[in-house]
N, C-alpha and C positions, 0 to 999 in steps of 0.2 A: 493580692492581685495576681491571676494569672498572666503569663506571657506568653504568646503565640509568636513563635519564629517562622520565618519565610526570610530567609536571606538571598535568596537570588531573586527578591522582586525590586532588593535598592536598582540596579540596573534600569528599570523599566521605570521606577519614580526620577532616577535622576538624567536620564535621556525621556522625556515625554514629547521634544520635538520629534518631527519627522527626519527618518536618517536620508542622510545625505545620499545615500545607493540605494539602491533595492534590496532586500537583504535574501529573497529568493535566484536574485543572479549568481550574489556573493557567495551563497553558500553551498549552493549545488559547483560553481568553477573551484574554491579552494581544495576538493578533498581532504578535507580533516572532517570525516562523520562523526568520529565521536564527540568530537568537540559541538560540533553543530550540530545534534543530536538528526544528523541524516539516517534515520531506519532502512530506505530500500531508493535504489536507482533504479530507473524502467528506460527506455529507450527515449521515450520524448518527456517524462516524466517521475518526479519523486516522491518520495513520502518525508517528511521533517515533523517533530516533536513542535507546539510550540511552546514557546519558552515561557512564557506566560500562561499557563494553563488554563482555563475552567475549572475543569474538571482530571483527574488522573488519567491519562492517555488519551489528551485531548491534543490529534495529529492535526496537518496541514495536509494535503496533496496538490503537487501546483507541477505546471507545465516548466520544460528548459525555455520554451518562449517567453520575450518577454512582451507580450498583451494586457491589453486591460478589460477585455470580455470574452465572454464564451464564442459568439460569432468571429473572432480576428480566430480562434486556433486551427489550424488544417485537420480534417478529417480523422487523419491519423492518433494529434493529440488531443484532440476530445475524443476518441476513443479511448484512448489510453486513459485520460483520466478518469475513469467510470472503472474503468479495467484496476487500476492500482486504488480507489474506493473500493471494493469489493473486497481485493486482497485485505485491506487494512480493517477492513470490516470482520473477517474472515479472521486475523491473527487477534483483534480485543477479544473478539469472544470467545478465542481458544484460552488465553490467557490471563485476562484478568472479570471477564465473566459479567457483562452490565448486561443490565434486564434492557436498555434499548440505548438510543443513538439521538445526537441531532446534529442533522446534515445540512451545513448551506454553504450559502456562497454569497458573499455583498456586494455588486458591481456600482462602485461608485461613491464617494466620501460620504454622503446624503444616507445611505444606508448605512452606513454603520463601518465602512472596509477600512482598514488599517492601514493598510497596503493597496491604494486604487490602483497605481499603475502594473499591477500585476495579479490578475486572477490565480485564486486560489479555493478550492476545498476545506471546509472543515468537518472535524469529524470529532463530537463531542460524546464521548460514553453517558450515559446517568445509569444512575442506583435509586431505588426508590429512595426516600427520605435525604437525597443528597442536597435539598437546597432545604435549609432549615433557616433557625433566628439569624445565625453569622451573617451571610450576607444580606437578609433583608434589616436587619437594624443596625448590625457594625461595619457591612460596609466590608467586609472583610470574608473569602472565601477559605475554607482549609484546606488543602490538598491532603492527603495523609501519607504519601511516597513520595521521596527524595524524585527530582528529574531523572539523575545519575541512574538508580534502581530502577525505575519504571523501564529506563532507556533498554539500560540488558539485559531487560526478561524480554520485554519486545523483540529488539534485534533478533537477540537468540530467536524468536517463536519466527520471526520472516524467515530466517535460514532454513528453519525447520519443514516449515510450511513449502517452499521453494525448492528444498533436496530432491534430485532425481531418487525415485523411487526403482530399487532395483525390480525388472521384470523377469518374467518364469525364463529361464534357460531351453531354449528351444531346440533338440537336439534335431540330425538329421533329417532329412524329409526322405520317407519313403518313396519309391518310383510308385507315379499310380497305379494301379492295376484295374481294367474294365473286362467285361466280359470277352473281348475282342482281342487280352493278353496284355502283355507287360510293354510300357510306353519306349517307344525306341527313339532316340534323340537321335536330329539330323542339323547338322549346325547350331542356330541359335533356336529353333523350333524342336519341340517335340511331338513327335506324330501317333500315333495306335499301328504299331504293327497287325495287319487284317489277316485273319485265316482265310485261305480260302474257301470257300463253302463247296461244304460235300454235297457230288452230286448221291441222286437216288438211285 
C-alpha cells in the first residue's frame, strides 16, 4: 500500500469549525510573514499563501479592511486589489510557470466563501493534467511542494520583481544652444541672449 503524506492538513481536519477571528485581520496585524506565509504588503492590501492549497501556489489577496464585499471597499482598495492580482499573477509565472489561472472570489457562505466576513481573492495556478483519478475518486488532492519551498521561491521572486531597477546615469546637461547663441540664465528663468541684427 502506498502512503501519501500531507502533514500540514491535520490542522485544517481538526479545526473545521469556523475560527473565532478573522484570520486575514490576524495575520496581516501580527507581523510574522513567514510564519503566515505573508508574500507581499501593499498599502491597503496583501498577498498570503493559503494554507490549504488547491493547487501549488494557490495565493489569497484580500484588503487591510475588514468588509464582506467588493462594493463596502473604498476606491482606493479595490484598486489596489486588481493591482496586487496582477503583481501575483506576474510573479507564478515568472516562477513556477502554469499554463493558466483560476481567479475568484465567493461573497457569501451560499457560494462557497470560507471566510464571508471578509473579501478575498483567489488565485489558483493549473498545469494541464493537474486534476487527475486522486481527487475525483480518493478524495484526495497532491500538492508536490512543501508550503515552506513554495513560500521562498515566491517571496524571493516578489523582491525580485519589486527591486528598483538602477536607471542610465545621466550626466550634466549641456546649456542649449539655438541659432540665436548660448542660453543666458537670469534668476530662476533662462532667456536666448538675441544678436542684434545687422543692419544692410
Amino acid at each position: 500500500m502506498k502512503v501519501l503524506w500531507a502533514p500540514w492538513r491535520m490542522a485544517y481536519v481538526q479545526h473545521t469549525r469556523k475560527a473565532a477571528r478573522c484570520i486575514f485581520c490576524a495575520k496581516s496585524r501580527e507581523r510574522r510573514d513567514a510564519t503566515n506565509l505573508v508574500l507581499h504588503r501593499g498599502t491597503h492590501g496583501f498577498v498570503i499563501m493559503n494554507l490549504f492549497p488547491y493547487n501549488s501556489g494557490h495565493l489569497m489577496v484580500a484588503p487591510y479592511a475588514h468588509v464582506n464585499s467588493l462594493e463596502a471597499l473604498s476606491p482606493e482598495s479595490a484598486l489596489e486589489l486588481i493591482t496586487l492580482t496582477n503583481l501575483s499573477l506576474r510573479v507564478l509565472r515568472d516562477e513556477i510557470g502554469p499554463e493558466g489561472f483560476n481567479l475568484g472570489i465567493n461573497l457569501g457562505r451560499v457560494s462557497g466563501a470560507g471566510i464571508e466576513d471578509h473579501v478575498h481573492l483567489h488565485i489558483v495556478p493549473r498545469w494541464n493534467g493537474d486534476t487527475n483519478f486522486m481527487p475525483l475518486f480518493a478524495e484526495t488532492r497532491v500538492i508536490p511542494e512543501h508550503l515552506l519551498a513554495t513560500y521562498r521561491k515566491l517571496r524571493a521572486r516578489f523582491r525580485a520583481v519589486l527591486a528598483p531597477r538602477p536607471g542610465k546615469r545621466v550626466g550634466p546637461t549641456a546649456e542649449p544652444r539655438t541659432k540665436a547663441g548660448p542660453a543666458v540664465r537670469s534668476g530662476r528663468t533662462a532667456t536666448l541672449a538675441r544678436r542684434p541684427k545687422s543692419r544692410p
